[in-house]
N, C-alpha and C positions, 0 to 999 in steps of 0.2 A: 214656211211649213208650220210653224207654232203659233202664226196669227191664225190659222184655219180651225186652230182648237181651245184657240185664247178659253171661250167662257168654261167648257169642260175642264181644262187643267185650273182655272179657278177654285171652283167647283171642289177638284181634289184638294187643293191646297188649302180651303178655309174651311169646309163641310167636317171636317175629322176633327180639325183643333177644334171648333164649336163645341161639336161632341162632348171631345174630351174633358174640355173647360164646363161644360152647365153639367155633367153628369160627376165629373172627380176633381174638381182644384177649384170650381168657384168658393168654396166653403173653407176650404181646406190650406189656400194659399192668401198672405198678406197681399196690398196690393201692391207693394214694390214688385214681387212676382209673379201676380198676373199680368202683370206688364214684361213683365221677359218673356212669360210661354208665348208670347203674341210675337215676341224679335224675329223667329227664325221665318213664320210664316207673311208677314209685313213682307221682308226682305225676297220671298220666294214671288210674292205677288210682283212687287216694282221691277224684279229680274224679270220672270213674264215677258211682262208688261213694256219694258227694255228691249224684251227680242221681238216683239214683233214691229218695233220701229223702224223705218229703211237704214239700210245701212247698217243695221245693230252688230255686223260680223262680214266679214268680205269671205268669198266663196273659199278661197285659197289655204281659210284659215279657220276651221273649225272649232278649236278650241275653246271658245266661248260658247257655243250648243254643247260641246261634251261635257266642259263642267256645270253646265246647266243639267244636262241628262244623268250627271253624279249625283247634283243636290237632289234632283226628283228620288232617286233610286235612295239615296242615305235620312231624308228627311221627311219627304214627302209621302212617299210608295208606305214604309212603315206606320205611319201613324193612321193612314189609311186602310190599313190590315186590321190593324188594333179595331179602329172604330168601325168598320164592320161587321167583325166577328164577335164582337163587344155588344153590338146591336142585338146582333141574332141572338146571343144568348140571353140578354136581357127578354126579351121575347117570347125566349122557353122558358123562363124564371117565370112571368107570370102566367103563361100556360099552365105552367105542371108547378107551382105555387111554390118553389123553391126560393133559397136565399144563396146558393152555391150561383155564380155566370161563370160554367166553364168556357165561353167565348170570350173571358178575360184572359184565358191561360193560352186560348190557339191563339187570339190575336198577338199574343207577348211572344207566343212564340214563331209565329209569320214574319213578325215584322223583324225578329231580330235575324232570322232565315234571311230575310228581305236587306239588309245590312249586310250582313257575309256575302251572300251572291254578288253583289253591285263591289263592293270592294274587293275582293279574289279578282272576281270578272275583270275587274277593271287596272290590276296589277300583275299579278302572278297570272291568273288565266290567259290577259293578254298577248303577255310577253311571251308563252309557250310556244313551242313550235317542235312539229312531229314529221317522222319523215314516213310515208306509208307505204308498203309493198307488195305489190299487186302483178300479177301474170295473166295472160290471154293468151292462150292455147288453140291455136287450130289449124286446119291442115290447109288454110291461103295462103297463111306468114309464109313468105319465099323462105327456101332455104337458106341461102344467104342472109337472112336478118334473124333464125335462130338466135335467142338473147339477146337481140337488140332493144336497148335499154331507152324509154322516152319518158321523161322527169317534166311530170305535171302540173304545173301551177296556175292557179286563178284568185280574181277579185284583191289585189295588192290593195286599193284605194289606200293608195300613199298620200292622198293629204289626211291622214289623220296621222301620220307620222310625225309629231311635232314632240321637240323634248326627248324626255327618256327614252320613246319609244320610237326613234328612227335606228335605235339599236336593234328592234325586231327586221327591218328591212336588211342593216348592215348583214345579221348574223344569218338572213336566210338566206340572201345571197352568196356569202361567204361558205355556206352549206350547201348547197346546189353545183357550184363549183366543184367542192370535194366529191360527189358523186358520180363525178368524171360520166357523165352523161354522152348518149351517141345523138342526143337530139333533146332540145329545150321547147316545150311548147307552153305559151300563155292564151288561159281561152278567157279575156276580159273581164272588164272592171278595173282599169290602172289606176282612173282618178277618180273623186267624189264628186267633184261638181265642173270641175273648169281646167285647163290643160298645165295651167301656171301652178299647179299644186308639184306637178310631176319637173319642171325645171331643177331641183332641188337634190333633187335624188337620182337626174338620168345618168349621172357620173356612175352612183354604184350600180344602177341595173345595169347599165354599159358595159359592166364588167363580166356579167352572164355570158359563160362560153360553155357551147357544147360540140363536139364533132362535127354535124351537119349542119349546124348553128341554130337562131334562136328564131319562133314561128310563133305568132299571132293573131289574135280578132279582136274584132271590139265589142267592149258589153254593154248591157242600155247607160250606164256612168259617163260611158264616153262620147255620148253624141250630144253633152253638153244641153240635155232636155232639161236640167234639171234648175240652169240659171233662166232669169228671166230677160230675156235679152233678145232686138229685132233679128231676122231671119235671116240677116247679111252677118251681124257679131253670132250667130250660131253656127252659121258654116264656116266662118272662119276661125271657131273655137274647135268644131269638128275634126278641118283641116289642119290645127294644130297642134292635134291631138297625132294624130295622125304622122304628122311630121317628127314629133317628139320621138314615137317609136319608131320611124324609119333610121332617125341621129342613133339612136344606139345601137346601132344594128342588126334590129330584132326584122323579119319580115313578116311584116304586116299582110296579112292576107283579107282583102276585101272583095268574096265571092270568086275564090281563085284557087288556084292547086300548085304543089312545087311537088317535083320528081325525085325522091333519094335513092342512090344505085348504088348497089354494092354487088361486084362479077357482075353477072347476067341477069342480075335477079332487081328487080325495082319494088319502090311502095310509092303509095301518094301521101300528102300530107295537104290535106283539101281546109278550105276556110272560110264559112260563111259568114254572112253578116249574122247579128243579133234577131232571130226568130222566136220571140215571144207572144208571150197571149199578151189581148189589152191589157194594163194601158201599155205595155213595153212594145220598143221599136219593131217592126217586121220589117227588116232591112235584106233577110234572106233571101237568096235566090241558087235554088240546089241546082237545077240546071247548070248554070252560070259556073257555078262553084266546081262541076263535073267533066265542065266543056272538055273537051280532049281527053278524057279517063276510060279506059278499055273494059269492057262488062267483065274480066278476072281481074282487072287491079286488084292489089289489096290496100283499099283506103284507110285511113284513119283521118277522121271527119272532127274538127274543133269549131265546135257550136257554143258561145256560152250560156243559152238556157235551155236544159235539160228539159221542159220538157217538149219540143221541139223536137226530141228521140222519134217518141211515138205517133207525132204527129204529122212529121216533115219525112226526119232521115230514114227511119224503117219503111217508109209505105213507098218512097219515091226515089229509092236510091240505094244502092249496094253497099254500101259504107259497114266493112262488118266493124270498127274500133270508134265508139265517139268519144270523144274526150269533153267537160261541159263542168262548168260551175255555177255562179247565180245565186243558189241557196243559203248561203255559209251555213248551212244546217239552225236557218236563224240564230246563230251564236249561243247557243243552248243544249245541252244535252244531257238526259241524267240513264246511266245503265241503258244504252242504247236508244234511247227516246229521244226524239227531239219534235218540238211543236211543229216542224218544217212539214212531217207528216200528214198535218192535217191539211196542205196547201199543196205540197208536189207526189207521186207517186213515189219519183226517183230522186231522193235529197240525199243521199252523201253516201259514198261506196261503189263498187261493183253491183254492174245487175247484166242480164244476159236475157237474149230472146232468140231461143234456138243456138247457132253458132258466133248470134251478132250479140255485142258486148255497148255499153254504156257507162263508162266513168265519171262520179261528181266527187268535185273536190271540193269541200270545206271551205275550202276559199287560206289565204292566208293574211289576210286583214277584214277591216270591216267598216263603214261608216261610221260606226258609234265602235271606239276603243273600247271594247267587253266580249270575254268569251269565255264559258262556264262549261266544259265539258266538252262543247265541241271545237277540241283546239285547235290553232293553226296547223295548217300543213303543206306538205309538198308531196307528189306521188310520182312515185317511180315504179312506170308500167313496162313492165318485161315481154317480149314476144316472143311467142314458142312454136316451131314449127310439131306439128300435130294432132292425131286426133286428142 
């Protein structure tokens, strides 16, 4: 992934200290220390430069791209703030013939922005975890599933669970439990890159119990697209992905439906493959997914990419509940904003179309351990017989 932008991330890392060095310290610092302001950026280039060698970090184990993706954000991102806005105002200094560069002062203060966010994010924001509350009202829920309770979750990408932070998997599960849930559904993303991330941790997801028990799909994470590996070690990274969440005894729903009955009254709990736009998997097949479902069932449809809503499940299927993840709200959000916006219609929340509903969850992990606002979560979706 970081050999594709080797000379760009250079670029960032040596373009800003240049800057900074010919316009404020060549003058101003002995050379014992302009030989140090040169340390941290040397060391950032050879890191690099280190990841994009084979081999540089096994799929299973992250941890070497995250603290890579810490120094960019604490070292790098900052001083790249500074010397652009630095730029700009120098700029207007001789535009409008001043001697004030207030682009010294937004840059100082960007970058130190730029500092908090990467560090919060990447401790206290990650480690949060929120439980969401949300109800669907209408008059298909059978009577019999009046407050029937179904606890949400998507995108775990438990290999970045490493260290401090497989306390966030412990304590989410140990929470989801206490919700005494009538039904658990996971709509994909388990692992980052490879099946042997989730070996590690299937003991504590194993532990997820719900009444009806625990329902699944897979998200593009999981079809193992993302190692580079022949087309026999991909299916059978696929296949063991697969088998992973059958061991725990979650069911795996690939383009399938299971029946839950309660008296006289039934629901479906339908599972498609992965139906995204390029480049993500179109593994989908709603037919498939519907075989045997009566035109008044009341489904509830687990797709992991949202927008697949409007695309697939509203135009070609009855599905009034979807359940869907994908976006983690880009791991960003400040006073209801999130950049996810400008990429999906439907990034995180309830949304409704007519009497049919669409749930996206936040996700409750992420590939890169950072989350600023939009925290972890779990959703517990209530169903309510009426209008």
């Amino acid at each position: 992934m970081i050999s594709r932008i080797l000379i760009p991330v250079l670029f960032l890392i040596l373009l800003p200290d240049l800057y900074i060095y010919m316009h404020y310290l060549r003058r101003g610092l002995a050379p014992f220390r302009r030989v140090l302001w040169w340390v941290p950026s040397v060391a950032m280039v050879v890191y690099t430069v280190a990841m994009t060698l084979p081999d540089s970090f096994a799929p299973a184990d992250i941890s070497v791209l995250n603290r890579y993706l810490f120094f960019l954000g604490i070292i790098v991102v900052p001083k790249a703030l500074f010397a652009l806005f630095s730029c700009i105002g120098l700029v207007g200094c001789r535009l409008f013939h001043t001697r004030l560069n207030w682009g010294n002062l937004a840059g100082l203060f960007l970058a130190a922005a730029a500092i908090s966010i990467t560090v919060y994010g990447s401790t206290i924001g990650f480690m949060k975890l929120e439980v969401r509350n949300v109800e669907y009202r209408s008059k298909d829920v059978p009577p019999a599933f009046d407050g029937y309770r179904i606890l949400h979750f998507s995108d775990a990408h438990v290999g970045s669970y490493t260290g401090e932070y497989m306390k966030i998997l412990e304590k989410a599960v140990q929470r989801m439990n206490g919700l005494d849930a009538d039904a658990i559904v996971f709509t994909g993303d388990l692992q980052n890159m490879h099946p042997r991330e989730i070996y590690p941790v299937a003991e504590t997801l194993g532990r997820l119990k719900a009444k009806d028990g625990v329902f699944s799909v897979l998200g593009n994470h999981d079809y193992a697209d993302y190692v580079e590996c022949s087309a026999e070690e991909k299916r059978a990274n696929e296949h063991a992905t697969m088998a992973c969440e059958r061991r725990m005894g979650w069911q795996l729903l690939i383009n399938e439906n299971r029946v839950i009955r309660r008296d006289n009254d039934s629901i479906v709990i339908a599972g498609m493959e992965n139906d995204g736009r390029p480049p993500f998997p179109q593994r989908g097949d709603i037919r498939k997914t519907l075989a045997g479902v009566g035109d008044s069932a009341f489904v509830v449809m687990l797709q992991h990419d949202p927008t697949s809503w409007r695309r697939t499940i509203l135009p070609k299927s009855g599905a009034q509940l979807t359940l869907s993840g994908h976006t983690h709200a880009m791991q960003f959000s400040v006073f209801g904003w999130s950049p996810a916006s400008f990429v999906y219609n439907e990034w995180g929340g309830m949304y409704s179309e007519g009497d049919r509903a669409l749930n996206v969850s936040v996700g409750l992990g992420g590939f890169i351990p950072f989350r600023f606002g939009a925290t972890g979560e779990v959703v517990v979706v209530t169903l309510k017989h009426g209008n």
